[in-house]
Backbone as JSON Lines, residues from 0, in Angstrom:
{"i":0,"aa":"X","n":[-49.69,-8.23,16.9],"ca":[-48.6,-9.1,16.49],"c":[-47.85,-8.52,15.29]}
{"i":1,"aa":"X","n":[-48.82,-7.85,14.32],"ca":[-47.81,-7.38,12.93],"c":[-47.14,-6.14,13.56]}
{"i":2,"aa":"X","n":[-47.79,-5.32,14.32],"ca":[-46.74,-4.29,15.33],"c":[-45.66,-4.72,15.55]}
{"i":3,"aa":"X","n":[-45.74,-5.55,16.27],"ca":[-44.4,-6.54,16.7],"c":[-43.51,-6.69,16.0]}
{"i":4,"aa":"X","n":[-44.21,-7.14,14.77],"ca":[-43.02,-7.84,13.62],"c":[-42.14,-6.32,13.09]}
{"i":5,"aa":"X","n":[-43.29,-5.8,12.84],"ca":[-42.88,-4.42,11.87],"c":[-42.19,-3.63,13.12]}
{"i":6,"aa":"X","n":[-42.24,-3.34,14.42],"ca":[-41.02,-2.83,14.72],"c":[-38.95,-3.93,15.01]}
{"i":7,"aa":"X","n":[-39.73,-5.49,14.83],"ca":[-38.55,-6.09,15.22],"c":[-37.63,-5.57,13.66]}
{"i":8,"aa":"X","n":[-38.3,-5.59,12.79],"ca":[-37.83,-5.41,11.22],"c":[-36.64,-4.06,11.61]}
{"i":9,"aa":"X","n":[-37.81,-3.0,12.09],"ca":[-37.47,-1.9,11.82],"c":[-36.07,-1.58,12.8]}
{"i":10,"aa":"X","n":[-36.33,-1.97,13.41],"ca":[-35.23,-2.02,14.7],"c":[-33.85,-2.7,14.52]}
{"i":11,"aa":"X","n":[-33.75,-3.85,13.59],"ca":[-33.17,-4.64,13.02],"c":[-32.52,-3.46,12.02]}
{"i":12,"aa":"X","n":[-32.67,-3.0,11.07],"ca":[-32.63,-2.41,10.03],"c":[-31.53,-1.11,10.55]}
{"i":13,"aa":"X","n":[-32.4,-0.37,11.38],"ca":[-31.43,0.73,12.13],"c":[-30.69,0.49,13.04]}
{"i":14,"aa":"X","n":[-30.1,-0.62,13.67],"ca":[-29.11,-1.2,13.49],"c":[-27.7,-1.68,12.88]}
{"i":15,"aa":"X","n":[-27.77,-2.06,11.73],"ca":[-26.78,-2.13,11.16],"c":[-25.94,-1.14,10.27]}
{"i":16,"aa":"X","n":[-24.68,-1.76,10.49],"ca":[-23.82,-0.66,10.23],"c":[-24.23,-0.59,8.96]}
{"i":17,"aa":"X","n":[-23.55,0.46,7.7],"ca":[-24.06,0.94,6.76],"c":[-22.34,1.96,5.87]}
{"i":18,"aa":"X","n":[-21.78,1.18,5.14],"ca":[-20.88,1.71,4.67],"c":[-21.37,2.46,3.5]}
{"i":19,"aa":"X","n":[-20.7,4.12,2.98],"ca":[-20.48,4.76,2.74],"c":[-19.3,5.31,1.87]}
{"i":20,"aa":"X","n":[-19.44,5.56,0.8],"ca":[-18.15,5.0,-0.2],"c":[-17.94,6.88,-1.16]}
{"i":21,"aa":"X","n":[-16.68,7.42,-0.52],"ca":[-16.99,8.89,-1.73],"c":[-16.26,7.99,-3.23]}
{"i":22,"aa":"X","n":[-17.18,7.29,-3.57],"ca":[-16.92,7.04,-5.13],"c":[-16.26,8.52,-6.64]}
{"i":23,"aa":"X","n":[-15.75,8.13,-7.61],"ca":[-15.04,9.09,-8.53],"c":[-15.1,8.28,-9.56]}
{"i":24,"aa":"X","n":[-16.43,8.21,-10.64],"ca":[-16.2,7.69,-11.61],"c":[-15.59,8.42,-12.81]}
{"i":25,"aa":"X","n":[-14.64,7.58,-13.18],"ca":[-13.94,7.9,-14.69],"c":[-13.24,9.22,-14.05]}
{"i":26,"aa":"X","n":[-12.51,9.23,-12.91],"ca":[-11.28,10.7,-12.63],"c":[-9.98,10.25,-13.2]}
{"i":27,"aa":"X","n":[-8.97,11.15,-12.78],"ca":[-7.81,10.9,-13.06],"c":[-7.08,11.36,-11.34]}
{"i":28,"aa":"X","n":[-5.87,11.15,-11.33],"ca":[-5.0,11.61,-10.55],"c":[-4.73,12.73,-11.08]}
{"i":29,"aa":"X","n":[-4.9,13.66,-10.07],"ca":[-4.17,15.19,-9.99],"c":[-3.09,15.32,-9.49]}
{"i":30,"aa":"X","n":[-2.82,15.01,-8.35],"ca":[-1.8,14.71,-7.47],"c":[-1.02,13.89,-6.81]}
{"i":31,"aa":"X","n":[0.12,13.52,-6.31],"ca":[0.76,12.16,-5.57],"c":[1.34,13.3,-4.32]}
{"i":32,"aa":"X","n":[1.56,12.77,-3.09],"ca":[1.99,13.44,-2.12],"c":[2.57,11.95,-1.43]}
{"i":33,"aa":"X","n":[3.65,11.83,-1.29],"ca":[4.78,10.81,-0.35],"c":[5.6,11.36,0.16]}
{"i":34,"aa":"X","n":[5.86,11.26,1.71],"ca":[7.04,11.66,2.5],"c":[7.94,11.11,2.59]}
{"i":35,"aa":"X","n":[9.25,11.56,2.99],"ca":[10.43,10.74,3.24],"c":[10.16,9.59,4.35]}
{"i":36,"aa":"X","n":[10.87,8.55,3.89],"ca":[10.15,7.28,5.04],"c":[9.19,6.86,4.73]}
{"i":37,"aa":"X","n":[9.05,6.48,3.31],"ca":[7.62,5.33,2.58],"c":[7.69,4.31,3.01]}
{"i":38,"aa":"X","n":[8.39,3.49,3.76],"ca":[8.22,2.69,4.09],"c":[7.11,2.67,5.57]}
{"i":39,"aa":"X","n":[7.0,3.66,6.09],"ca":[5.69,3.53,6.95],"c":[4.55,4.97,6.94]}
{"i":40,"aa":"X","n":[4.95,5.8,5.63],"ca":[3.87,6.74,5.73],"c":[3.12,6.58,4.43]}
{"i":41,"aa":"X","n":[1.82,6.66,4.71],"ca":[0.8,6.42,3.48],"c":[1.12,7.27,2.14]}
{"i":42,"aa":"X","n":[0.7,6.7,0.79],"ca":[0.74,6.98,0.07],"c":[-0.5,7.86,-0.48]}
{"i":43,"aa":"X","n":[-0.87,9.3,-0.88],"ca":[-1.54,10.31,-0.95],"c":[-1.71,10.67,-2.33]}
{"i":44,"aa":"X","n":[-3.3,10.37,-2.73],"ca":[-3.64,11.12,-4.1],"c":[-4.83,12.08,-4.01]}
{"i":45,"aa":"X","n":[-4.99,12.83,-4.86],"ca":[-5.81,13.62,-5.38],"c":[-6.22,13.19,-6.4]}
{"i":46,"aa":"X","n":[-7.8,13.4,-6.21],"ca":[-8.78,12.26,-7.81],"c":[-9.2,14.26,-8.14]}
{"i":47,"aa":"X","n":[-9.37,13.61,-9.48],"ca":[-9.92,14.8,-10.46],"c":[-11.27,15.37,-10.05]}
{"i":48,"aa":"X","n":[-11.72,14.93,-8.84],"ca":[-13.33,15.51,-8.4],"c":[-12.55,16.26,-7.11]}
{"i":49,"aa":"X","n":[-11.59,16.35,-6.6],"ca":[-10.76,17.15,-5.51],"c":[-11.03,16.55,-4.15]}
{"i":50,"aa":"X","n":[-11.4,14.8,-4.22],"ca":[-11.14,14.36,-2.93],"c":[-9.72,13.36,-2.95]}
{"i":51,"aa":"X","n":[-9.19,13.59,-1.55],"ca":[-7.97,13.13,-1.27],"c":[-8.39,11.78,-0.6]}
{"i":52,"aa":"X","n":[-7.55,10.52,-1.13],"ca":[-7.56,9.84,-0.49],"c":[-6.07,8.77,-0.44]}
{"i":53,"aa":"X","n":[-5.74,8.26,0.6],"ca":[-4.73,7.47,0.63],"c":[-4.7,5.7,0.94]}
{"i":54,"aa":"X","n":[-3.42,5.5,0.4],"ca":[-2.78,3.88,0.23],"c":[-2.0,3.75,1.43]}
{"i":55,"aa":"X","n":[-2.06,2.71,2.57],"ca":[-1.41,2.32,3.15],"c":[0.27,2.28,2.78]}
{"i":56,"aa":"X","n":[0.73,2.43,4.13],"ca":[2.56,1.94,3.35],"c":[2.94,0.9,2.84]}
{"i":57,"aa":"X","n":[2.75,0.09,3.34],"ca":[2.37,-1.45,2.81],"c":[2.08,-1.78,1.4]}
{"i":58,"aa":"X","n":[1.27,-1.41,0.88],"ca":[0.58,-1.6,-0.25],"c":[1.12,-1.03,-1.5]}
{"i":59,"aa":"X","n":[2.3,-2.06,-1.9],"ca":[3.3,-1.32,-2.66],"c":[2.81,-1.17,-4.09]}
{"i":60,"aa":"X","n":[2.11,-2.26,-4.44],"ca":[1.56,-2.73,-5.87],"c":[0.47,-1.84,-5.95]}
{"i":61,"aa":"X","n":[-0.48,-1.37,-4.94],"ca":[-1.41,0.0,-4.94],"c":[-0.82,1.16,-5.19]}
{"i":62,"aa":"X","n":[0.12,1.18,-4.81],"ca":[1.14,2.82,-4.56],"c":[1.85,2.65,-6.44]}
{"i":63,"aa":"X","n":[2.36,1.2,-7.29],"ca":[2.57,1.56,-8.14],"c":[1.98,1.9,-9.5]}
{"i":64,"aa":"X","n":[0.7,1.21,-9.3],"ca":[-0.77,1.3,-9.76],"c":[-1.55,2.82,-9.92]}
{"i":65,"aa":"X","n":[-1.34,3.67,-8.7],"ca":[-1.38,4.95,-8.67],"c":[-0.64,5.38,-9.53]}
{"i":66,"aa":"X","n":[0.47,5.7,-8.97],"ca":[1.93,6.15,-9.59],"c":[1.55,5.73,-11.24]}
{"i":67,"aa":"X","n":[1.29,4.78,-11.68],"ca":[1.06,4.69,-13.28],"c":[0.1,5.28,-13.63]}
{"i":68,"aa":"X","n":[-0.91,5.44,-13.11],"ca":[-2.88,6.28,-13.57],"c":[-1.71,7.43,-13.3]}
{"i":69,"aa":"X","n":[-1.32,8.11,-12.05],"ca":[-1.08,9.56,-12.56],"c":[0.23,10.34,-13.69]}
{"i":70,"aa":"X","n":[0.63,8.93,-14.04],"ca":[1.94,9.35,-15.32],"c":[1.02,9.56,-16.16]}
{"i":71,"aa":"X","n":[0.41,8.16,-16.43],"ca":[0.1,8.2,-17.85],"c":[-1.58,9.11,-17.85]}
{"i":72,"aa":"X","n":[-1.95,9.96,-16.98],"ca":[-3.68,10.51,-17.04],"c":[-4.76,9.51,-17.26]}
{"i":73,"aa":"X","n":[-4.61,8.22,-17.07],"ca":[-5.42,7.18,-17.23],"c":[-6.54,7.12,-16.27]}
{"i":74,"aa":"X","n":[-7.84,7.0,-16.68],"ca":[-9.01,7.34,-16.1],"c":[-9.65,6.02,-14.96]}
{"i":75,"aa":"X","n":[-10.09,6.05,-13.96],"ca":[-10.02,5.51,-13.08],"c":[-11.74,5.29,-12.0]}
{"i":76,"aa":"X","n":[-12.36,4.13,-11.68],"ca":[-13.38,4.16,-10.68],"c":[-12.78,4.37,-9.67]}
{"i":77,"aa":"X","n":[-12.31,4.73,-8.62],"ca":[-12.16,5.07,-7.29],"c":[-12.84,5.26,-6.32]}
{"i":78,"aa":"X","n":[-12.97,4.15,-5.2],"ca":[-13.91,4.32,-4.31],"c":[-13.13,4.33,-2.93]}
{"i":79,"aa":"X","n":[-13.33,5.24,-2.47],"ca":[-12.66,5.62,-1.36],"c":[-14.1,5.64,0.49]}
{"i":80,"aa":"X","n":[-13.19,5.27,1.08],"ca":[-13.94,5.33,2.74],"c":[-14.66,6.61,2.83]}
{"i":81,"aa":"X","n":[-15.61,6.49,3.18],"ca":[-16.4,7.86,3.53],"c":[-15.81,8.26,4.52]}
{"i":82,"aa":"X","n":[-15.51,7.97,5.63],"ca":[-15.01,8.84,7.07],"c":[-13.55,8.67,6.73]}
{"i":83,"aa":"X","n":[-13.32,10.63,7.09],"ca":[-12.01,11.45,5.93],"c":[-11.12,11.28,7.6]}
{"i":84,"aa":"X","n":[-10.27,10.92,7.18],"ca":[-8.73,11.43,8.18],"c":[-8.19,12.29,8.24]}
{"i":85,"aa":"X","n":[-7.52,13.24,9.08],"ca":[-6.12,13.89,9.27],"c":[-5.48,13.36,9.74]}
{"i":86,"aa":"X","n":[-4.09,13.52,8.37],"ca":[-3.03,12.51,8.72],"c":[-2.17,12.91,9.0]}
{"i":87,"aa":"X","n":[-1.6,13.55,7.85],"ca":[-0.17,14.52,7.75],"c":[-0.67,16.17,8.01]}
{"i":88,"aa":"X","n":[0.28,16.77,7.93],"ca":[0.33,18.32,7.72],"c":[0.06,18.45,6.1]}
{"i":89,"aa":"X","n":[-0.37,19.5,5.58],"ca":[-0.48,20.15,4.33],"c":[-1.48,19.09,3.68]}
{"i":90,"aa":"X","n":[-2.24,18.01,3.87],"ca":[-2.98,17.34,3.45],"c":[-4.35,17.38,3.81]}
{"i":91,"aa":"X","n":[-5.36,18.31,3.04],"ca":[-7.02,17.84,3.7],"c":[-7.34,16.84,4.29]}
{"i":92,"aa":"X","n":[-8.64,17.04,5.11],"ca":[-9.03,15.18,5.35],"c":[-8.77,14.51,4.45]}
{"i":93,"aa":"X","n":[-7.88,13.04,4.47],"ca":[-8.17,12.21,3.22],"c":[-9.24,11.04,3.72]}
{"i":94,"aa":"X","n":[-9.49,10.18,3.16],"ca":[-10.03,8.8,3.2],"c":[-8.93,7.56,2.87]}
{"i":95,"aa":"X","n":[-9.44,6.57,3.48],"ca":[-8.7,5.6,3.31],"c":[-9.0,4.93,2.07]}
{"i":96,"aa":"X","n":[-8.34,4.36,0.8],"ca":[-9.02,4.24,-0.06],"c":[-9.6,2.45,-0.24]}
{"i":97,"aa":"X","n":[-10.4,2.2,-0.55],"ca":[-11.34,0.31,-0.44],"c":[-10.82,-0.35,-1.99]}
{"i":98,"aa":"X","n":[-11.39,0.62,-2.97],"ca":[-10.82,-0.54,-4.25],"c":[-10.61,0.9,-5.48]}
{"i":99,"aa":"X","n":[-9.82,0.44,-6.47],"ca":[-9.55,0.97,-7.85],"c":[-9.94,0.35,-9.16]}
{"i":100,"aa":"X","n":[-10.76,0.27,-10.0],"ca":[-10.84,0.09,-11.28],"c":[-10.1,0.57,-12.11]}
{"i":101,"aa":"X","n":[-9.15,0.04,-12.85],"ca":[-8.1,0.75,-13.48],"c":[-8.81,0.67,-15.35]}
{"i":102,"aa":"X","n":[-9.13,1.94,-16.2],"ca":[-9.69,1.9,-17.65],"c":[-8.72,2.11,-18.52]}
């Protein structure tokens, strides 16, 4: 019977999904990359650890939030999607990015 239990556990366990976060504590923006036509192509940064990740088009108040961390070099938590995209041309895989701590 504890067989039982201990594989329903285990089985249960490897199961569920399991998010994955390329976190960047305390980076900065290196880079901004926007194409002509922001109104439907993502907004593209580079964090100071050299992973790329991007802002929906949509997400205007994210895109100006960026845009301010990389004027002013203001240091930043950044946690970005583990599974990287190709989106555009001239852009590494990026990630989609989940949340920003702004310091």
């Amino acid at each position: 019977m504890k067989k039982n239990i201990v594989l329903l556990i285990l089985s249960a366990l490897l199961s569920t999904n399991t998010m994955a976060w390329t976190f960047g504590q305390n980076v900065t923006i290196t880079a901004v990359t926007l194409w002509e036509g922001s109104g439907i192509n993502p907004l593209y940064f580079k964090r100071s650890d050299n992973v790329w990740c991007y802002v929906s088009a949509d997400e205007k108040n994210v895109h100006s939030l960026i845009l301010t961390l990389y004027a002013s070099g203001k240091t930043a938590d950044i946690h970005c999607y583990d599974q990287a995209e190709n989106k555009m041309g001239g852009i590494e895989a990026a990630h989609k990015m989940h949340r920003i701590i702004a310091k």
